[in-house]
N, C-alpha and C positions, 0 to 999 in steps of 0.2 A: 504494500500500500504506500502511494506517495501523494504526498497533501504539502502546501506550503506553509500550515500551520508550524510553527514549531516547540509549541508546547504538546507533546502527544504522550497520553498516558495509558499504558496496557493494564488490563483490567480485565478480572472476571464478573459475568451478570449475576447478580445476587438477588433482584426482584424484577417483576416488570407488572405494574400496574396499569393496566387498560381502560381506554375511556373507547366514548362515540369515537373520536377523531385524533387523539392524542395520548400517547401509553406515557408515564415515568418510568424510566432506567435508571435502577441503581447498580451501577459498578461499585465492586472493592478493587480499590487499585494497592493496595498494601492491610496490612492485618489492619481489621479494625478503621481502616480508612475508606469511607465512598462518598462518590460524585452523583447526585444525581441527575439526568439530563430528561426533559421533555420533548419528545419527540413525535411524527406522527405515528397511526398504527399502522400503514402503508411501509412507511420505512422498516418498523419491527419485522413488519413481513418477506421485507427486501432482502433484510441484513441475516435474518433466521434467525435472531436472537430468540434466547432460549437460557434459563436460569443455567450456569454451569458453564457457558460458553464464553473465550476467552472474545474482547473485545476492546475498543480501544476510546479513550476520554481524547477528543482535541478541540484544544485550549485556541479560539481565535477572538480576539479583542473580548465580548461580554457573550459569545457563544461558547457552548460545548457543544459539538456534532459526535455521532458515534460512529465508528467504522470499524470492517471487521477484513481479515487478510480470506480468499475464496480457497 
């Protein structure tokens, strides 16, 4: 995966909370440390995110995006 962000943090999925339009993602990116990211649920289903699945936090100005290596 290549993004021009360069704050990018790998991470495992620990929850994923589902709405109408919009899931939260919580990564732990270190013990005891998580990010959570809002996202669509489109995307969760792009990415295959799935509790367990290694995934990545990137850090651009006041966003987190989530991405995952295929």
């Amino acid at each position: 995966m290549k993004v021009s962000a360069r704050n990018t943090l790998p991470g495992t999925v620990r929850k994923i909370k589902a709405g109408a339009v919009n899931a939260e993602v919580t990564l732990e990116v270190a013990s005891g440390i998580r990010i959570v990211s809002t996202i669509t649920v489109d995307a969760v289903k792009t990415l295959r995110l799935k509790s367990g699945k290694i995934a990545y936090a990137v850090i651009k100005a006041s966003d987190v995006i989530i991405g995952v290596d295929d």
